[in-house]
C-alpha positions in Angstrom: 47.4 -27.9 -36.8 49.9 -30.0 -35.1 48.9 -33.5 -33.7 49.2 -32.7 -29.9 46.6 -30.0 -30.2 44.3 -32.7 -31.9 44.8 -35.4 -29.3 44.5 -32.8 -26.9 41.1 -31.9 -28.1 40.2 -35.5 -28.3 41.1 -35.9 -24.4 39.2 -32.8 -23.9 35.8 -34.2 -25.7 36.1 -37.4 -23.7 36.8 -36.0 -20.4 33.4 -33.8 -20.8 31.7 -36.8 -22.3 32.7 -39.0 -19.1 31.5 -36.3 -17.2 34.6 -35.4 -15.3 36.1 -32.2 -15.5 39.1 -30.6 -14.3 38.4 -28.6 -10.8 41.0 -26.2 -9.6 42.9 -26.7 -6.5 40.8 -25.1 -3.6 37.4 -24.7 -5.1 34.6 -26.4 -3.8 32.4 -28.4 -6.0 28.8 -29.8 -4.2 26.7 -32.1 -6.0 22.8 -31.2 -5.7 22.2 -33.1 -2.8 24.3 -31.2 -0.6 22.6 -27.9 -1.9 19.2 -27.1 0.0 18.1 -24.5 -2.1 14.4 -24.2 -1.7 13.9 -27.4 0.0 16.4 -26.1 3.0 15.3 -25.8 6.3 14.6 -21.6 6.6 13.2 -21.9 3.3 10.3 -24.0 4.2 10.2 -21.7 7.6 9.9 -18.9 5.4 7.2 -20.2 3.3 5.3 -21.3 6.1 5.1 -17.5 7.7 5.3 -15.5 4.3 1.4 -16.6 4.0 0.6 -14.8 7.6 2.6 -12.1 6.9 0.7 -11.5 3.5 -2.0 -11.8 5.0 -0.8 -8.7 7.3 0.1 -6.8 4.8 -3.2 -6.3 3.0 -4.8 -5.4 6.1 -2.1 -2.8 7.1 -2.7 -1.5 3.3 -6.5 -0.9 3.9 -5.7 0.3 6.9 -3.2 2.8 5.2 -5.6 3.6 2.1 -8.2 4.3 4.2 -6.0 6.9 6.4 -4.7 8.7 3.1 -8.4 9.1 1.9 -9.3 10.4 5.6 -6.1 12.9 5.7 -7.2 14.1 2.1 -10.8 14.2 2.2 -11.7 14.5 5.9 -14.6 12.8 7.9 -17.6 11.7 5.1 -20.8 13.8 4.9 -22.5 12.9 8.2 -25.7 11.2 6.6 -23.9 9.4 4.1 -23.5 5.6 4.7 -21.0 3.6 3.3 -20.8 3.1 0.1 -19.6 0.3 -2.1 -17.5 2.4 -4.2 -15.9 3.8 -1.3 -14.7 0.2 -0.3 -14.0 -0.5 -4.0 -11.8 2.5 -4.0 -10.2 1.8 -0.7 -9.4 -2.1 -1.7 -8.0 -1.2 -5.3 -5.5 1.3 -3.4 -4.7 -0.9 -0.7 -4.0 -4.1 -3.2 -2.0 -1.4 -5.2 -0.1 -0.7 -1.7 0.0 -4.3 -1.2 1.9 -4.9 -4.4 4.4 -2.3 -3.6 5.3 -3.7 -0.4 5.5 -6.8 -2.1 7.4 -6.3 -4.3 9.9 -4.7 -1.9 9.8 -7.6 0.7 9.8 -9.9 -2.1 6.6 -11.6 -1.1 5.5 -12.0 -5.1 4.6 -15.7 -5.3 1.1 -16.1 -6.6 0.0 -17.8 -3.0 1.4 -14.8 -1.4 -0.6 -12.6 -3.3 -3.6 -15.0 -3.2 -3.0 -14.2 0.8 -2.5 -10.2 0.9 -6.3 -10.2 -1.6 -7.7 -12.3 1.0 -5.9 -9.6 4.1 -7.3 -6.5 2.2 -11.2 -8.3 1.3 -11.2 -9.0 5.4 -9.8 -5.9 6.1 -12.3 -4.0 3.4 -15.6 -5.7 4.7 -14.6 -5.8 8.1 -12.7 -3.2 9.8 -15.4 -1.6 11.4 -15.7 -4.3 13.4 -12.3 -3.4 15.0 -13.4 -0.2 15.4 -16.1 -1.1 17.8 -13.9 -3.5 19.7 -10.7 -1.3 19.8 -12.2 2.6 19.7 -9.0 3.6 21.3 -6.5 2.4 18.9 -8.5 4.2 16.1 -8.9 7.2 18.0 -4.8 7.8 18.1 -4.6 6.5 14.1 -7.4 8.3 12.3 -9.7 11.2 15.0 -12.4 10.5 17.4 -14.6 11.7 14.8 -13.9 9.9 12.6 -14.2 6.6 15.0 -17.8 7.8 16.5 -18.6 8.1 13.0 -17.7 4.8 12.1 -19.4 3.3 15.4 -22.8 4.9 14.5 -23.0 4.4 10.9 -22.2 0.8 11.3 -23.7 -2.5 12.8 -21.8 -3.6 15.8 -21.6 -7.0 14.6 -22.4 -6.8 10.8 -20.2 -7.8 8.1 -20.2 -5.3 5.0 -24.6 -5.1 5.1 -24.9 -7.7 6.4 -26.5 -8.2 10.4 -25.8 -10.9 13.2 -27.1 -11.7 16.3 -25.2 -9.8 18.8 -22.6 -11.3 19.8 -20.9 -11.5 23.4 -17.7 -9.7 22.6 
C-alpha cells in the first residue's frame, strides 16, 4: 500500500468525522428542517379527515355486509326478531370489509381503526334508525320488503333493545 492511498484514507475518516461530506455538483442536499414529512401541512390535513373518513368506512361496511347477507339469504323469517348473532355476524364481516378497504386506502393507523370499530358498532346498533328516517333510500339499496320489515320489527327510536321516548324527528 502506497502512502497516498493511506493519507487519502486518513482525509477520508476525518472528513466523515467532521461531518462534511463530498456532495456532487447538482444534487440537492436539505437538512431536516426544511423536510415536512409528517409534520407538513397536508399531512396534519390528512390526519385530521382520515378519522371522519374511517369512521365512514365502517358504516358503509355494515351497510355492505348487511346487503351481501340480504342478496344471499333473502328477507328473515317474518316472526323472527333480530337477533344478536345476526348483528355479531354482520359487525365481524363489515370490520373484516373495513380492514380491506383499509388496507387499500391506507387508513391502517391504530386511531383509524379505533375510528372504522366505532363507524361499524354505530352502524351495527343503529341502522335501523336510518331506516325509519330515510325508507326511501333503503327501498332503492336493499327491497321494500326488506325496509317494511325492518320498520315493523324495530322501535322507531330504540337503540339495539333498548326504548326512548319518541322523539320529534
Amino acid at each position: 500500500m502506497a502512502v497516498t492511498d493511506i493519507n487519502s484514507f486518513n482525509d477520508r475518516l476525518s472528513r466523515i468525522n467532521s461531518g462534511k461530506q463530498w456532495v456532487p455538483e447538482g444534487v440537492v442536499h436539505q437538512t431536516a428542517h426544511q423536510r415536512q414529512g409528517r409534520n407538513g401541512v397536508f399531512a396534519r390535513l390528512f390526519r385530521t379527515i382520515s378519522l371522519p373518513m374511517a369512521f365512514g368506512i365502517g358504516v358503509v361496511s355494515v351497510i355492505i355486509a348487511r346487503w351481501a347477507r340480504f342478496a344471499i339469504y333473502g328477507l328473515q323469517s317474518p316472526g323472527a326478531d333480530v337477533a344478536i348473532e345476526t348483528m355479531l355476524i354482520d359487525g365481524v364481516l363489515a370490520m373484516a370489509l373495513g380492514f380491506v378497504i383499509g388496507q387499500m386506502t391506507a387508513l391502517k393507523s391504530a386511531s383509524q381503526m379505533l375510528a372504522k370499530g366505532f363507524g361499524v358498532t354505530a352502524c351495527v346498533v343503529g341502522m335501523h334508525l336510518l331506516v325509519h328516517r330515510a325508507p326511501d333510500l333503503f327501498t332503492e339499496l336493499f327491497s321494500p320488503e326488506w325496509v317494511n320489515q325492518i320498520i315493523t320489527s324495530t322501535d322507531r327510536n330504540g337503540i339495539l333493545f333498548l326504548s326512548f321516548p319518541d322523539l320529534p324527528f
